[in-house]
C-alpha positions, 0 to 999 in steps of 0.5 A: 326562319324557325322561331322558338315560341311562348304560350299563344304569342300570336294572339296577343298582337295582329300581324305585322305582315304588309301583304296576303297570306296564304299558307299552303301547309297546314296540318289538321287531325282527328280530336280523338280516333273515334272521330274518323270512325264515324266516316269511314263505310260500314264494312271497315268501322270493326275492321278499324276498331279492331286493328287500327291503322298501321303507325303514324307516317311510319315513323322510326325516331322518337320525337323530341316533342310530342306530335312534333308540335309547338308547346302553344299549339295543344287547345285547352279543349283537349285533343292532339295540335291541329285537332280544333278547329276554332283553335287552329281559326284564333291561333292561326288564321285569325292571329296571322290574318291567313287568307286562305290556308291549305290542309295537308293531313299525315294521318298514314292512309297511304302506308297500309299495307292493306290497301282495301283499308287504306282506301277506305281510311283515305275516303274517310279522311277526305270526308272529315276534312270537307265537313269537320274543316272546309265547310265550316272555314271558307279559308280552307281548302283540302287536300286528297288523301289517297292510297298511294301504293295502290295506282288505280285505288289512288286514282279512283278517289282522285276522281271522285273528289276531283270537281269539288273546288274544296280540294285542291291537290292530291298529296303523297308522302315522300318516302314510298315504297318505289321511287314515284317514276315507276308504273305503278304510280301513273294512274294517280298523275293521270288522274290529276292531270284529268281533273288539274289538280296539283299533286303534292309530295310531302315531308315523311314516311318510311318506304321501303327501306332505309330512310338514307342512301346509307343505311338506318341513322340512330337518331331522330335528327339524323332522319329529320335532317336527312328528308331532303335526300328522298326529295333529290330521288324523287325529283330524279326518278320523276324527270329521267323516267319521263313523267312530264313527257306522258303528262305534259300538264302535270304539276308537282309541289314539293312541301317541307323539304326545303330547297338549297339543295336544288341548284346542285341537283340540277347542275348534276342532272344536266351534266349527267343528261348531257352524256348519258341522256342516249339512256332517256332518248324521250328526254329531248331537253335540260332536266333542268328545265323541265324541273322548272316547269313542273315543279313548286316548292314550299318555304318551310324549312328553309335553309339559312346560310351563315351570310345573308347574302348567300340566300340572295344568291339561291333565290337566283340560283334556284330561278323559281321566283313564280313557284316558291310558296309560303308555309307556316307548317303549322303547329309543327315545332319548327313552325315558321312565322309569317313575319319571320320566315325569311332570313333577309327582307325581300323586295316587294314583287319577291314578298308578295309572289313568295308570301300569296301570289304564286300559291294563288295562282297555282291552286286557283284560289280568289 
């Protein structure tokens, strides 16, 4: 449940949350761009002085706040939301009491389209959030950057953090430049699979085309609103061309795309595998259950029908009660707070599966 924010509210009171924490979207930048400079190799620093980095998740749309953050959420000291630390610790980890928190950084490695640049850009990134973020805060962890696009690029910097217990997933950007079942995209599942890491897809990006299924919106709500769509194409692509069959262990979070438009798709998928699935002979079971055991789901944004009761009726009908986790995303506008983020008052094994558990289990942690 969003909830509108003044100044630093949270650290006028302590929570009033019952149970563990853990947030598993967090969003951590640079102070200034100077500070990733100074990690990335020698041979790229001009490179990156001179031309810079290809725009910031490729977005369309301007926003209707600035960084997308929270009016509470810039730091006194300076620097864009996210981009300090002992801020993030007092506003957020401590105003909250997070037990752990998980950082997902949006900063474009990705979506170079040098792709030399971009795995330079993604092991810097990794760098500066082991050193800057994961090593000062015990209850952080990272997530690993990688250069997408590039199959091999993507899975060699899996490899080379993929035995350091700060990381604990890969992550992507939702909009690619091709659906995420193609070949191209198979070594970086290897590669997690290799190291039993989780790969996250994310919220945003701007692939390879229009951002809809219809063409270019006009406005930043229209693409905003209209994330999910790339989430449905991914999950399709991911199940019919045979992913989990080539990776059996492999297992997926679905971060800030919300989750009422499950069901449907499922039901639509098991419909369609029932008369079509001579197409995807490798697919000897239900779409539907091989989505629910492979893929986890964030919280935030989460859809809040008009009724109450027709959000207990989705937590039955998504049936993922051991795979939804707790995000905050913070310090996006649409921040969900912990107290509040659910639109009705969960049982207690719900609340402390949702809010904790199942994120404890998945990425490993205490």
């Amino acid at each position: 449940m969003t909830r509108t924010l003044s100044p630093s509210p949270v650290l006028e009171r302590p929570t009033r949350v019952d149970v563990a924490v853990i947030d598993t979207d967090i969003h951590n930048t640079f102070p200034s761009p100077d500070v990733l400079t100074n990690y990335l190799a020698p041979e790229w620093q001009e490179h990156h002085r001179m031309f810079g980095m290809r725009g910031h998740q490729g977005g369309h749309y301007p926003r209707a706040m600035p960084n997308a953050a929270r009016h509470d959420s810039w730091p006194a000291a300076g620097g864009p939301p996210g981009s300090n630390l002992a801020f993030v610790q007092k506003q957020l980890l401590d105003g909250w009491n997070i037990e752990y928190g998980v950082l997902n950084p949006l900063v474009g490695a990705g979506e170079q389209r040098n792709l030399a640049y971009g795995a330079a850009l993604a092991r810097a990134v990794n760098e500066w959030q082991l050193h800057d973020w994961v090593e000062p805060e015990p209850r952080l962890r990272g997530s690993i950057v990688v250069p997408w696009e590039d199959g091999e690029l993507a899975a060699a910097e899996i490899d080379h953090w993929g035995g350091n217990p700060a990381f604990v997933q890969a992550l992507l950007i939702v909009r690619t430049r091709e659906p995420l079942g193609r070949r191209k995209y198979w070594k970086i599942y290897e590669a997690a699979e290799r190291h039993n890491l989780p790969v996250g897809i994310h919220f945003g990006g701007a692939g390879g085309g229009p951002i809809t299924g219809a063409g270019w919106p006009s406005h930043y709500i229209e693409d905003h609103g209209g994330m999910p769509q790339a989430f449905q194409a991914q999950v399709i692509s991911m199940i019919f061309e045979g992913i989990f069959e080539r990776f059996p262990s492999l297992q997926i979070v679905l971060i800030e795309g919300g989750f009422a438009w499950i069901p449907p798709m499922l039901w639509r998928m098991d419909a369609a595998w029932r008369k079509l699935g001579a197409e995807t002979p490798y697919l000897n079971r239900p779409p539907s259950e091989i989505f629910r055991e492979h893929f986890w789901v964030s919280t935030q944004p989460m859809e809040e029908p008009p009724q109450r009761a027709y959000f207990r009726q989705l937590l039955e009908q998504i049936d993922m009660d051991d795979r939804l986790l707790f995000a905050t995303d913070y310090p996006h506008w649409d921040f969900d707070a912990p107290d509040q983020a659910f639109p009705i008052e969960l049982d207690p094994v719900r609340k402390r599966n949702f809010m904790a558990e199942n994120a404890r289990r998945l990425y490993r942690l205490g």
